[in-house]
C-alpha positions, -999 to +999 in steps of 0.1 A: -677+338-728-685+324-762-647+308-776-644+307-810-605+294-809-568+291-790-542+291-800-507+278-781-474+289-786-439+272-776-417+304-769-377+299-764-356+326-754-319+332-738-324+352-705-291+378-704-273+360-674-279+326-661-303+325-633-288+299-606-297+279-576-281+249-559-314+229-579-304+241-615-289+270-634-313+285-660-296+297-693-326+296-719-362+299-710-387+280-725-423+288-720-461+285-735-482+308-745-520+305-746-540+331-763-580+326-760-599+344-790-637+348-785-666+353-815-657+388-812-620+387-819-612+398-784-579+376-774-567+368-739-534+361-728-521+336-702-483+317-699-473+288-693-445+293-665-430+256-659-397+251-668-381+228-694-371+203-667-386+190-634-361+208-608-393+232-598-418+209-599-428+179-614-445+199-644-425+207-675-429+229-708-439+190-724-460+184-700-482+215-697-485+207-736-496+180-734-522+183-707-540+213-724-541+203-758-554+167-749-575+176-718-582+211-709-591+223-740-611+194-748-633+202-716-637+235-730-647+225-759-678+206-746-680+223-720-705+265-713-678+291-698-699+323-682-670+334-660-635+321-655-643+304-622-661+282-645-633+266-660-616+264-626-640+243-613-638+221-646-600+219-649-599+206-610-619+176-623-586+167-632-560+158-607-524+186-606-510+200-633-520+236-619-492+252-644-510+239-673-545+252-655-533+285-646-517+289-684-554+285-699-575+300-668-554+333-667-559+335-704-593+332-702-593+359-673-576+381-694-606+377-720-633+383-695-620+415-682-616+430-721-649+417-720-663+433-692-642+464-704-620+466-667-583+463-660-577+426-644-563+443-616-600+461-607-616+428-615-602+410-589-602+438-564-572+457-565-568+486-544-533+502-552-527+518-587-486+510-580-465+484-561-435+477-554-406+454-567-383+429-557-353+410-573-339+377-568-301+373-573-294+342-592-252+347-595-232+318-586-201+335-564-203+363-541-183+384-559-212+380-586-243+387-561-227+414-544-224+430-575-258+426-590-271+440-553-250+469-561-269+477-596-307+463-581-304+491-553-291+517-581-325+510-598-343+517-571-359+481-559-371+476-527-361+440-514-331+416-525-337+377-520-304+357-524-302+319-529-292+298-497-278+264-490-258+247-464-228+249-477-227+292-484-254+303-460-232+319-435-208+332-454-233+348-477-257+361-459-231+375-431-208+393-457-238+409-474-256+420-442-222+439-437-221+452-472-261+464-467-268+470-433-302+483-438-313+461-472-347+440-468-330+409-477-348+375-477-332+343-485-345+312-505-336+274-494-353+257-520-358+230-498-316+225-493-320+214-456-335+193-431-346+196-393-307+185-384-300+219-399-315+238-376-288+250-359-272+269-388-312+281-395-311+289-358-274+311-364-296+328-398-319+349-367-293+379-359-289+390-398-320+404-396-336+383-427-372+396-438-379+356-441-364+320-451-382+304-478-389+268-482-357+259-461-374+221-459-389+200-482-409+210-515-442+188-501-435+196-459-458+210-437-451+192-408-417+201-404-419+234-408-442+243-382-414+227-363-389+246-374-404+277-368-412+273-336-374+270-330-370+303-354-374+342-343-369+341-384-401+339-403-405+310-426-424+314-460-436+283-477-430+282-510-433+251-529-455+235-499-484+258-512-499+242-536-538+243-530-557+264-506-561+238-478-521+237-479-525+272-472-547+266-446-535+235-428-500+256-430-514+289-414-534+267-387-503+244-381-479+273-372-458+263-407-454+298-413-456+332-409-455+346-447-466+329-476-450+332-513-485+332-540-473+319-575-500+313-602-490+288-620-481+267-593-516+271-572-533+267-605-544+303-611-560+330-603-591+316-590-571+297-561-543+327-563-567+353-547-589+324-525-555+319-503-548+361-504-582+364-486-580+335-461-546+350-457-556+392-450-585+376-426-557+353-408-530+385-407-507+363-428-484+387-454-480+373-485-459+382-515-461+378-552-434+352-560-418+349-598-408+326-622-384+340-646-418+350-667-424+369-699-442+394-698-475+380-704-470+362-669-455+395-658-487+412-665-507+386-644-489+387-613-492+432-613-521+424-613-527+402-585-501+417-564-525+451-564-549+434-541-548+451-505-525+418-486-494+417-509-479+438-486-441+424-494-426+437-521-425+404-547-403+386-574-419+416-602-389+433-617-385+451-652-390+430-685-350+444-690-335+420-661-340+388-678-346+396-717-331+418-745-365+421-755-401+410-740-429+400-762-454+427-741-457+460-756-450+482-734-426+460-715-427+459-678-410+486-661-399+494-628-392+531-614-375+538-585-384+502-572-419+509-583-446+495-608-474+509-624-507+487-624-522+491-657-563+504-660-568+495-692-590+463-701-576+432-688-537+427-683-532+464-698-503+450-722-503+444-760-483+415-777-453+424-793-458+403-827-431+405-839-413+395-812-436+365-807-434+353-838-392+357-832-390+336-806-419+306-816-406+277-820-440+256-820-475+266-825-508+248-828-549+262-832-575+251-818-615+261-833-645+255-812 
């Protein structure tokens, strides 16, 4: 993989409705975009998926910025890429910051699988050619989420995951398990509770939930495996999994019984499929969880959601439910609850260019 340049872009653009949890509401999404160009002229694509603010994790849009154009880049610069598990182990020199990893090490798998003339999906060992897709309700009443269940099931998806907290869980969850009697619904915490909750997690097991996510705290692992040992109700960790021995100690611990795989916040691909594996051998489901992406992000996560363990249906819906228009051509599109995987080289998506260049509000090159 001989670079030749990159080039970052600072992308801003309103999402259609505000996307809400008790942390923060989401109106505009900010995001980077990191496109890898190699002596060739063959470009990858990676993004950039922290938000503009800390309320995720402690990574933001500045931060991510900042830590590839003044260190991973850098390292690539001096630095003899054959395959992109090459600049894994490089970035991890470097202590967090997996968004800002993942950004440039899904961009640079991107590049390798044009390279090597196979879809990113095959690369990494994909074994479905469609999978299926999930929404997260983001409304802020009732009324609201009710609603947007209403037109989610109309388009066909296959699993609804509401936003939870201690003060609306009951009420929520109750009224619309008697609206959808047979929906796969899963609710997110978003680490609102404690282990004093537990009772009102306890009262969560007779709706019938597919799992709670990250009902304790973003760094516990401790706790949870306390938790569920109290809970008929699966627990997915979330936020917890940040590297693959969280995964691990979490799966040996009893923490959990599903696990939620986000690039950006394991720091990409690389560590992304490492924790499906140890996963499938351990008979752990996991799930392709989302981050209000673009669809460059979008593109990535079809991808690894194709290989044989995502066996929940994740947070990939259609490029239309957050974004008047996506900067992917074609945009991601879901039928009847259902995605197509791409076989084309790499991600299988073209960038919209004008669209990009719409909604850039900063860019910056890099040469090697």
């Amino acid at each position: 993989m001989k670079i030749k340049g990159i080039k970052l872009y600072i992308i801003s653009m309103p999402l259609k409705l505000p996307f809400s949890t008790h942390l923060e509401t989401v109106s505009d999404r900010e995001s980077i975009i990191v496109e890898v160009t190699d002596v060739d002229g063959v470009k990858g694509y990676g993004e950039v998926v922290a938000f503009s603010s800390p309320w995720y994790t402690e990574e933001t849009v500045q931060t991510c910025y900042h830590m590839i154009r003044d260190f991973f880049i850098p390292l690539l610069q001096k630095s003899e890429i054959h395959h992109p598990s090459d600049a894994n182990a490089l970035f991890n020199k470097l202590k967090g910051n997996h968004m800002a990893k993942a950004g440039l090490e899904t961009a640079l798998w991107d590049l390798y699988a044009k390279g090597e003339g196979m879809s990113l999906s095959k690369l990494l060992g994909g074994t479905v050619s469609k999978i299926p897709s999930g929404v997260v309700v983001g409304a802020k009443t009732l009324k609201e989420s009710i609603e947007q269940i209403e037109q989610y099931l109309q388009s066909g998806y296959k699993r609804v995951k509401i936003k939870i907290g201690p003060e609306n869980d009951l009420q929520i969850v109750s009224e619309i398990r008697k609206r959808f009697p047979d929906l796969m619904l899963m609710a997110d915490a978003n680490s609102a509770y404690t282990l004093k909750d537990i009772n009102r997690l306890r009262a969560l097991d007779e709706y019938n939930l597919l799992m709670i996510e990250q009902p304790l705290q973003h760094d516990d692992i401790i706790n949870h495996a306390k938790l569920q040992s109290q809970l008929r109700t699966p627990i997915c960790l979330d936020e917890s999994i940040v590297t693959f021995d969280d995964a691990q100690n979490a799966v040996e611990l009893g923490s959990c019984r599903i696990i939620n795989i986000k690039i950006g916040r394991v720091g990409g691909l690389q560590t992304a499929k490492k924790i499906h594996d140890f996963c499938l051998e351990k008979d752990i489901p996991v799930w392709c969880g989302g981050m209000l992406e673009f669809g460059v992000s979008r593109a990535h996560n079809i991808a690894l959601a194709s290989l044989p363990n995502f066996t929940i249906p994740g947070d990939i819906s259609a490029s239309s439910r957050y974004w008047e228009e996506d900067i992917t051509l074609p945009e991601v599109e879901v039928t009847d609850g259902i995605i197509s995987v791409p076989v084309g080289p790499g991600i299988g998506f073209e960038i919209n260019e004008k669209r990009l260049k719409e909604v850039t509000i900063k860019e910056e090159v890099f040469l090697f």
